[in-house]
C-alpha positions as CSV (number, residue, x, y, z in Angstrom):
1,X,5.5,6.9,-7.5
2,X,4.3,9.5,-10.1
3,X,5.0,12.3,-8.2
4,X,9.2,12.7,-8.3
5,X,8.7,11.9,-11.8
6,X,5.9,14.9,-12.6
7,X,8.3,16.7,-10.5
8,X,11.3,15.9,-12.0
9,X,9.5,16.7,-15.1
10,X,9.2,20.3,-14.1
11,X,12.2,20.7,-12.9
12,X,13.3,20.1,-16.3
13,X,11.2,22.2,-18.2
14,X,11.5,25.2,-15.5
15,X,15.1,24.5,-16.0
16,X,15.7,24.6,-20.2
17,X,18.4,26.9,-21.7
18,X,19.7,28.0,-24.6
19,X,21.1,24.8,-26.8
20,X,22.3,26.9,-29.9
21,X,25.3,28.9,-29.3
22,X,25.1,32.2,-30.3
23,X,28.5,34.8,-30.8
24,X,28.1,37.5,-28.4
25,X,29.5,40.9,-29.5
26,X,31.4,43.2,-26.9
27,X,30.7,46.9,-27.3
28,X,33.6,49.6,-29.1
29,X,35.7,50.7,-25.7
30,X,36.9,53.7,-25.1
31,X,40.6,51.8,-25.6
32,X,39.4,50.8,-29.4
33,X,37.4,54.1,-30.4
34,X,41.2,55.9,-30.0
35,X,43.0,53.2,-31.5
36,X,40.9,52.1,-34.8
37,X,41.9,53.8,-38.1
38,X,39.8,54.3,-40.7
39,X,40.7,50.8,-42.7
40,X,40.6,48.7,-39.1
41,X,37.2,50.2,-38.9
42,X,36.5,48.9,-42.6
43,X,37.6,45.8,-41.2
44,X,35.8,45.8,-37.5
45,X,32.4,46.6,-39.5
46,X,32.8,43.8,-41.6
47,X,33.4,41.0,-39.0
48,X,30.4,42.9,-36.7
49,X,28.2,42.0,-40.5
50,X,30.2,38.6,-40.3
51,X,28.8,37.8,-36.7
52,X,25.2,39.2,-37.9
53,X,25.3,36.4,-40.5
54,X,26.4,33.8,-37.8
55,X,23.3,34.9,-35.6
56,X,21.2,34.6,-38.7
57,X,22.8,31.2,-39.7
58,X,22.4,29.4,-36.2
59,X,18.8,31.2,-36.0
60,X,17.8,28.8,-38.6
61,X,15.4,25.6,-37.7
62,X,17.6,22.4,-37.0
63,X,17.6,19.4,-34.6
64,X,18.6,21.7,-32.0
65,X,15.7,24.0,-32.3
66,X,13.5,21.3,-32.0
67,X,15.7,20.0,-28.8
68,X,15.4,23.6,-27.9
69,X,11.5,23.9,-27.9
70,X,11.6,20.6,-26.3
71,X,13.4,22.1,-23.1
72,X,11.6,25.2,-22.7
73,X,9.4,25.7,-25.5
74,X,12.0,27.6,-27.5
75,X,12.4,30.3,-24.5
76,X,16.4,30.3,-23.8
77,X,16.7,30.3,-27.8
78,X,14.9,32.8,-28.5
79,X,16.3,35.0,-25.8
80,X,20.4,34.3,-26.5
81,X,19.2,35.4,-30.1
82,X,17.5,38.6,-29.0
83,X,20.4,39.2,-27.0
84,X,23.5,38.2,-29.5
85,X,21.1,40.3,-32.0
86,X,21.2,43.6,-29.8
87,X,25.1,42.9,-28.7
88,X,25.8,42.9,-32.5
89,X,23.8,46.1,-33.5
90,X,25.0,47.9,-30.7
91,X,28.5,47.5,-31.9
92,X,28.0,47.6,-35.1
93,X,25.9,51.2,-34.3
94,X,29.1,52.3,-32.9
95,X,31.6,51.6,-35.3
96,X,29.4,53.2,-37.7
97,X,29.1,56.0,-35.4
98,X,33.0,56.2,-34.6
99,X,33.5,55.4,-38.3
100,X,31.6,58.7,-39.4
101,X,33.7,60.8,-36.7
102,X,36.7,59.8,-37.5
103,X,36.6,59.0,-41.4
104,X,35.0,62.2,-42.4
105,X,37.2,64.5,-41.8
106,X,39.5,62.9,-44.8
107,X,36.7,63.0,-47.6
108,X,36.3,67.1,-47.4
């Protein structure tokens, strides 16, 4: 009798994900590095520091990181953030970096 439930159990701890939501930032294609002028750029860094925020904000301890630590001892939370956190920066490095390129050359 005890053992479908200690393995049921398992299952679901083994099994726990992620219960916060994190935004996910794509990287700067080749298709946008051409296209973005100097003020979309203004504009593209600003929502990649908007979504920074957002991973911040849903970062924070709630019901759901409690739910989350419940599941998997705060694993698949942890991890989405990580990743949403290195999606962001990425893209954020590379608007900077495309920003620099193609900005520059006005200001001399």
């Amino acid at each position: 009798m005890n053992t479908p439930r200690v393995i049921l159990l398992l299952a679901l701890v083994v099994t726990g994900c992620a219960t916060k939501h994190y935004p996910q930032s794509a990287a700067v294609t080749p298709e946008e590095s051409a296209m973005l002028n100097c003020s979309a750029l203004d504009q593209e860094l600003a929502r990649a520091h908007s979504v920074q925020r957002d991973i911040e904000q849903t970062g924070q301890f709630d019901a759901l990181t409690v739910l989350g630590f419940v599941g998997d001892f705060g694993l698949g939370n942890g991890i989405a953030k990580y990743s949403a956190s290195q999606k962001a920066e990425r893209r954020l490095t590379q608007l900077q970096s495309l920003k620099a390129a193609k900005c520059s050359q006005r200001l001399s």
